[in-house]
C-alpha positions, -999 to 999 in steps of 0.1 A, spaced: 465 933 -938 467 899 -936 484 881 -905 511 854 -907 506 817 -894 534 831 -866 513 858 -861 481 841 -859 498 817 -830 516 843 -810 478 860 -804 462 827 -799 491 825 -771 486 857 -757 448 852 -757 451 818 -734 476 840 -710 452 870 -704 419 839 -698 418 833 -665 436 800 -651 405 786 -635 379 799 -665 400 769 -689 409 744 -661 377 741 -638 355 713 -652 331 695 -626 325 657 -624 314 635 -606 320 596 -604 300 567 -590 309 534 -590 289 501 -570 310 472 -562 293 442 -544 314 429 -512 312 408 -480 291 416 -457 286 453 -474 279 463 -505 294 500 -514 286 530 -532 318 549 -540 311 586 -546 344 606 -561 352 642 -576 369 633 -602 364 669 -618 390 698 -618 374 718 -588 357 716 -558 321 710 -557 297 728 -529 267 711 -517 249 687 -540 221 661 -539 229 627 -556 202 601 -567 204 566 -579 174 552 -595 177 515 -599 144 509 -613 156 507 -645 187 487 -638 189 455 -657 193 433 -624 165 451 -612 184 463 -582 169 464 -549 177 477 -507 178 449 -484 176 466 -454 151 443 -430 150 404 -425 120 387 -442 113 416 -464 123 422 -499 158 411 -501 171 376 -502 192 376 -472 215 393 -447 205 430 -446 221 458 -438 215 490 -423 222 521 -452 254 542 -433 275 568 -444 313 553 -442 331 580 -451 331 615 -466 308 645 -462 275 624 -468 242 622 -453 219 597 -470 177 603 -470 160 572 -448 160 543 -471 127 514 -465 138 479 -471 128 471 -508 135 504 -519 150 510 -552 159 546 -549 182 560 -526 192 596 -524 226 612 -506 232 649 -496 271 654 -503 278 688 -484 314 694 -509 337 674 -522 374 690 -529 386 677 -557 396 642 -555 373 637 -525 353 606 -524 326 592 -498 317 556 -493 280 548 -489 276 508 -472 249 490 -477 231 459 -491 218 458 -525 203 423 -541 190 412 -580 158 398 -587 170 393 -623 184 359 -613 161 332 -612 181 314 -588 176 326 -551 210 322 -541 223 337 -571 205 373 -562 225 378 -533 254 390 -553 251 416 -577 274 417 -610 286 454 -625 262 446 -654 234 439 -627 239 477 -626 238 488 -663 211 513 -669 205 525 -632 199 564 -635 221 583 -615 211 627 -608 233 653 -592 214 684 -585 230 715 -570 207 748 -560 202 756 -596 215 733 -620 219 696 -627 228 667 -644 225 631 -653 240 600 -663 237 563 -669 258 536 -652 275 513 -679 285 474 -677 313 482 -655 292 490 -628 303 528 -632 285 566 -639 301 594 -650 284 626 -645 294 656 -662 286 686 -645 280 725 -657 306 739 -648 291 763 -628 285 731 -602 323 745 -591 319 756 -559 336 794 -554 370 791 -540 359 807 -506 332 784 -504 351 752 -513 363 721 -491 402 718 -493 418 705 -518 430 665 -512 456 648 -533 442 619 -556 444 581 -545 
């Protein structure tokens, strides 16, 4: 017997009613974004996904960043001037010990509810620019191409950051963390 186009779409319907609500809404992601500033620079970590995310391990790589992005942490070392110490601001964030001229720096985030965000400071110069004045600042294409990893306990995934200064990682969506496991839910900025 074959079904009617009225047919077809009232079981499609009733198929999306019987799916769980969090099986088609939960999609995990993850958003980092670098801005240069005075006297820190910061690393702005946000949930930008659909549900809360349990404990996680982000890396930033910026060894292949076309500013070739480096961690002033320590006077007369690697950076150009004014270090700073690498501190958690904000969020549920612990960050791995960081040497100055480092170009890696790694971040335990222990759940973010959706929406969440931490705030990393620190001080990151360019060696691209010839100039040494000029390598104090860093511009969001300094950034493009710095590898960024968010690992959970048994999956994860990658990403690149853009001209914008800006990554966007798409996580499995098993990265959700289970609702009796996950951080509160906060409203959006």
């Amino acid at each position: 017997m074959r079904k009617s186009g009225g047919q077809i779409r009232q079981i499609a319907v009733v198929a999306l009613m019987v799916l769980p609500a969090t099986t088609m809404a939960q999609t995990a992601e993850v958003s980092v974004m670098i801005r240069d500033g005075d006297p820190h620079d910061r690393i702005y970590i946000r949930n930008t996904g659909r549900c809360p995310l349990g404990y996680g391990v982000l890396g930033l790589d910026f060894t292949t960043s076309a500013g070739h992005i480096l961690i002033d942490t320590a006077y007369g070392g690697a950076g150009t001037k004014d270090p700073m110490p690498v501190e958690v601001e904000s969020g549920p964030l612990s960050v791995h010990p960081v040497l100055d001229g480092d170009r890696q720096i790694v971040m335990d985030i222990e759940g973010l509810a959706q929406g969440q965000s931490g705030v990393v400071t620190l001080d990151v110069d360019n060696e691209a620019s010839g100039w040494f004045a000029s390598r104090v600042s860093i511009l969001n294409d300094h950034l493009e191409g710095t590898e960024a990893r968010f690992a959970s306990m048994s999956q994860d995934a990658r990403g690149v950051f853009d001209a914008t200064g800006t990554v966007i990682i798409g996580l499995p969506q098993d990265m959700c963390a289970p609702l009796e496991d996950a951080p509160s839910t906060v409203p959006m900025d």
